[in-house]
C-alpha positions as CSV (number, residue, x, y, z in Angstrom):
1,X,44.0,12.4,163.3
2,X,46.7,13.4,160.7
3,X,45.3,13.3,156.8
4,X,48.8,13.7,155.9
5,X,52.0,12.3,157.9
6,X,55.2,13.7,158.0
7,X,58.8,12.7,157.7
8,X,60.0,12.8,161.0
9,X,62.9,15.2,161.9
10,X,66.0,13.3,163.3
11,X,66.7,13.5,166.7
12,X,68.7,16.5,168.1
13,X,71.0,15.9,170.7
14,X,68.5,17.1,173.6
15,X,66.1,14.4,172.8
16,X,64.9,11.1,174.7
17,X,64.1,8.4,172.3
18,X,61.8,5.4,173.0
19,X,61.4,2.8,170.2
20,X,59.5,0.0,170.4
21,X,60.8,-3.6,169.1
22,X,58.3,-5.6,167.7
23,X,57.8,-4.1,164.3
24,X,59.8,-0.9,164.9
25,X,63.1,-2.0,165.7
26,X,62.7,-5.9,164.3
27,X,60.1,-7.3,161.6
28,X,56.9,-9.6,162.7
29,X,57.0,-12.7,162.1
30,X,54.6,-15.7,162.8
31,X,55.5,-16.3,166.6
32,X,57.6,-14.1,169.0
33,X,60.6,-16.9,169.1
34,X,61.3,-16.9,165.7
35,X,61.8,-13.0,165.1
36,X,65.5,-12.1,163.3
37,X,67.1,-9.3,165.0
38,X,68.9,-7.1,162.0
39,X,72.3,-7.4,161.4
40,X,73.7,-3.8,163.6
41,X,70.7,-2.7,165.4
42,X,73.0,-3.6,168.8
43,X,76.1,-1.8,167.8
44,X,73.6,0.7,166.7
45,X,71.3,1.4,169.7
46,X,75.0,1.2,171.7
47,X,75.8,4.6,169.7
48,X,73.0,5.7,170.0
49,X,73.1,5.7,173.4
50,X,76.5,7.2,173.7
51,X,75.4,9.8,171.3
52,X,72.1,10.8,173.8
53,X,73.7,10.6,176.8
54,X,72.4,7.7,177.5
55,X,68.4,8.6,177.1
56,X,67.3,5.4,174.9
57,X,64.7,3.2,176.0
58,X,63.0,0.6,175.0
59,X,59.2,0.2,175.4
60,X,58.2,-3.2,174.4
61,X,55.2,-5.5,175.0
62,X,57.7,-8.2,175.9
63,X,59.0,-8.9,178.9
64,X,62.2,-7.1,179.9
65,X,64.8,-10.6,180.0
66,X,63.2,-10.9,176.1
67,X,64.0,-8.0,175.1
68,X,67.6,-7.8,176.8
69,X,68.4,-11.7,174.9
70,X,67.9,-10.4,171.5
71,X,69.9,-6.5,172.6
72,X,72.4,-9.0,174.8
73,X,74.9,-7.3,176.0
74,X,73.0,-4.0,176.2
75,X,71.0,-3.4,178.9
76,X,69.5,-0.4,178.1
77,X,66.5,1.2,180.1
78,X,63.4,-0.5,179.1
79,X,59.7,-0.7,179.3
80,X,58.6,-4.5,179.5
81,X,55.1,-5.8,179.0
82,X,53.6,-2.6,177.9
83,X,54.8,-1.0,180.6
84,X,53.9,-3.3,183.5
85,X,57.6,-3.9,184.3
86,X,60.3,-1.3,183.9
87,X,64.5,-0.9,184.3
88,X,65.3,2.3,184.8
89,X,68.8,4.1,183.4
90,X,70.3,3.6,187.3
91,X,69.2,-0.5,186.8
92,X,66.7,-0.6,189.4
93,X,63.5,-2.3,188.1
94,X,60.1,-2.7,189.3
95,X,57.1,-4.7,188.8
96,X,53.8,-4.6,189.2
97,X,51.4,-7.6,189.7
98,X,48.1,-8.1,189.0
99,X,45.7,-10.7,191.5
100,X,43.9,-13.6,189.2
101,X,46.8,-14.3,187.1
102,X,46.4,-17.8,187.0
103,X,43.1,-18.1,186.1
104,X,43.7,-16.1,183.4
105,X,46.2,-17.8,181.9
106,X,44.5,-21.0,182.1
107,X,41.7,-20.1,180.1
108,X,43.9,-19.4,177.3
109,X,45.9,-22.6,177.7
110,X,42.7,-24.4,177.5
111,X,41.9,-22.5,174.3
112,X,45.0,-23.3,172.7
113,X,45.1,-27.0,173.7
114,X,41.9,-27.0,170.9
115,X,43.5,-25.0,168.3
116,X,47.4,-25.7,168.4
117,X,47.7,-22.7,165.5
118,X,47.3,-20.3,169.3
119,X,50.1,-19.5,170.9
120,X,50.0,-18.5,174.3
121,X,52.9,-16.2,175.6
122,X,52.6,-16.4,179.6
123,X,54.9,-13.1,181.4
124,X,55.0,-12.4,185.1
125,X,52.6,-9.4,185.1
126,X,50.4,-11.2,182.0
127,X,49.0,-12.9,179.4
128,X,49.0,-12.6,175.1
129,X,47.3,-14.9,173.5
130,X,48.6,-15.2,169.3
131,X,46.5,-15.9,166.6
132,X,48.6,-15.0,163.7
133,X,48.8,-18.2,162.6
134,X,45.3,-18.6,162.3
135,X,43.6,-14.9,162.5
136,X,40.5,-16.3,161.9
137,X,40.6,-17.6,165.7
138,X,40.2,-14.1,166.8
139,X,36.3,-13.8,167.8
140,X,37.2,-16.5,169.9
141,X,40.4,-15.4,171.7
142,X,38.4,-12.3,172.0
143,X,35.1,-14.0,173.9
144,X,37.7,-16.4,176.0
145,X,39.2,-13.7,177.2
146,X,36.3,-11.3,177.9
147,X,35.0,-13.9,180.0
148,X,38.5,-14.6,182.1
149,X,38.5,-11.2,183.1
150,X,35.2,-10.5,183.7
151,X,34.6,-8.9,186.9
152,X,38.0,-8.3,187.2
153,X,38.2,-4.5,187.2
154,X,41.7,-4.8,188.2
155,X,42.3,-6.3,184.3
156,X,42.1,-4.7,180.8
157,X,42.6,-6.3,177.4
158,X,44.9,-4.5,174.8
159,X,44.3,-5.6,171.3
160,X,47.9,-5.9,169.3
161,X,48.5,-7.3,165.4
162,X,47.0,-10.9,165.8
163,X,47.0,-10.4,169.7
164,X,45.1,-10.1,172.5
165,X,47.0,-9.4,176.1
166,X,45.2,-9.1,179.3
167,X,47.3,-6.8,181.6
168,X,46.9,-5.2,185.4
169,X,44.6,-2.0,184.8
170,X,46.4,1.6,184.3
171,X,49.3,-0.2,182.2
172,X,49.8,1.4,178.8
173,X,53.1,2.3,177.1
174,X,52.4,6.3,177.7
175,X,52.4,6.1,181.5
176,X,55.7,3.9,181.0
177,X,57.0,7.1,178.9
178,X,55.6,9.4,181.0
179,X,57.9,7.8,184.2
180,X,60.9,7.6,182.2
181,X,60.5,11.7,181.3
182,X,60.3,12.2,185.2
183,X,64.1,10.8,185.8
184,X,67.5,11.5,184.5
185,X,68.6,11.3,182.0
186,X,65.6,11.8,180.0
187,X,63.7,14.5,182.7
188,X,64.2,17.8,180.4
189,X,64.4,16.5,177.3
190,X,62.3,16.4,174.5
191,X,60.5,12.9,173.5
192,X,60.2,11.2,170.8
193,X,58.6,7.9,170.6
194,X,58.3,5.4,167.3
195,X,55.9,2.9,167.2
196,X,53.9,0.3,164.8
197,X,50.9,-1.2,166.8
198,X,48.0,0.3,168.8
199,X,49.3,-0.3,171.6
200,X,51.7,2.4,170.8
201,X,49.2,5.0,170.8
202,X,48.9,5.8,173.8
203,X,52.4,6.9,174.3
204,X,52.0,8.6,171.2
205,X,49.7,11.0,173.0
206,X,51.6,11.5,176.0
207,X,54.2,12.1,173.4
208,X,52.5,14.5,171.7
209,X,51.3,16.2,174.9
210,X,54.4,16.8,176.1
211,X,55.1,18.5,172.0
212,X,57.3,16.0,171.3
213,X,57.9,14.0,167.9
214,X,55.4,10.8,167.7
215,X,56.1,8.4,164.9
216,X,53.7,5.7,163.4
217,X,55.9,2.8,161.8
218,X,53.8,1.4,158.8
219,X,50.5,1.6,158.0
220,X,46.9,2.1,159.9
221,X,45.2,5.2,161.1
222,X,47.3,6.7,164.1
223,X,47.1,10.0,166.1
224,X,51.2,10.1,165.7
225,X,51.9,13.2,163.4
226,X,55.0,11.4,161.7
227,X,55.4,8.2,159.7
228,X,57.8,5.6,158.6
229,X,57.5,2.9,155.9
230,X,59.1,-0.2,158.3
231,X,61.7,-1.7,160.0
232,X,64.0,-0.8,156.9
233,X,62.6,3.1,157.3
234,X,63.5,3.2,161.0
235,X,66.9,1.2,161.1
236,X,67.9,4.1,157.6
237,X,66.2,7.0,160.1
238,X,68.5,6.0,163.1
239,X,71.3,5.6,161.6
240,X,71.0,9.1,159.8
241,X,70.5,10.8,163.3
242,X,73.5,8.4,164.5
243,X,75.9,9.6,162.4
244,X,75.0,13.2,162.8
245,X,74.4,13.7,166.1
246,X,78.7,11.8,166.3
247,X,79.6,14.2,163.7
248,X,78.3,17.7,165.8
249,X,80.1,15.6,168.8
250,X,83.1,15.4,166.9
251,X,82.7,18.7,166.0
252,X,82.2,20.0,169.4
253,X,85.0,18.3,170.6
254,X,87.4,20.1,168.4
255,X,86.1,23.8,169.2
């Protein structure tokens, strides 16, 4: 684990940048409805875009239609529920499902029918259950969910900030990275990945693997060798490498 994080270089024009959202690319806040999308991130990831040849992606633990509402009218490749759904660059989208679903689920709507400061957040290849409002509802969410997917070797649990998310086994942001760095336009290129949550780790690694540029947002221990404060660090970062990778364009252009 790094002792001593780096600023991370800006992205050259033969990278593939994945960003997450929750955290990264917009701050927390107290449910997943009532997040404020800053003012130009959408102009900005559309530049971006342009700038990369079109090798931005999203990797979110929302689901895909959530995440293209609050980029709306982008539709930009994207990683939805950790990975469990995914748009490719050409549009085509898949999905995978995971048996038991329902019974899931159930169990945490039961839960928060006793403690309205839950939230659950139901997605077609999941279930988070929130206890930000109340973290101190945590060993519970925890043992309510241990037991829904008990026996269940086709589920895991991945712990978030003030969630817990029971998702089809095998899906984790780095495989999610790792498909996207099979196709075009991002097969070739160099990754780099930012990230604020432990569920980011993982594509840290695959990141990293591949030597490519991982990037913890905020605090907490994190394999990633780079580091940004927040939101405000990443939005300044982007649009840094925005306007320089336009200017060598520009430049480029005229030669």
């Amino acid at each position: 684990m790094p002792t001593d994080p780096l600023m991370p270089p800006y992205p050259q024009p033969d990278m593939a940048l994945f960003l997450d959202f929750d955290g990264t690319l917009v701050p927390l806040a107290a449910t997943p409805d009532s997040i404020i999308v800053p003012p130009g991130l959408v102009p900005l990831l559309q530049q971006l875009q342009t700038v990369l040849g079109g090798a931005v992606a999203v990797i979110s633990g929302r689901e895909i239609a959530a995440v293209d509402r609050y980029v709306h009218p982008l539709r930009l490749p994207c990683a939805g529920s950790h990975g469990a759904e995914r748009r490719r660059a050409d549009g085509q989208q898949s999905q995978l499902l995971g048996d038991g679903l329902e019974h899931i689920a159930t169990a945490c709507w039961q839960l928060a029918a006793r403690h309205p400061a839950l939230l659950v957040e139901s997605k077609p290849s999941g279930v988070a259950l929130h206890y930000r409002r109340d973290p101190t509802l945590e060993p519970q969410c925890l043992r309510v969910l241990e037991a829904a997917v008990a026996g269940r070797p086709d589920w895991v649990l991945v712990r978030g900030k003030c969630v817990i998310e029971a998702l089809p086994a095998g899906i984790n942001k780095g495989a999610a990275i790792a498909a996207f760095m099979q196709e075009a336009p991002f097969a070739g290129r160099t990754a780099c990945f930012a990230g604020d949550d432990v569920t980011d780790e993982t594509g840290f690694s695959v990141v990293q693997q591949q030597q490519g540029v991982a990037i913890k947002v905020g605090p907490g221990a994190s394999c990633a060798r780079y580091r940004l404060g927040g939101v405000p660090q990443v939005h300044a970062w982007l649009h840094t490498a925005c306007a320089q990778l336009t200017a060598r364009r520009s430049l480029e252009a005229r030669v």
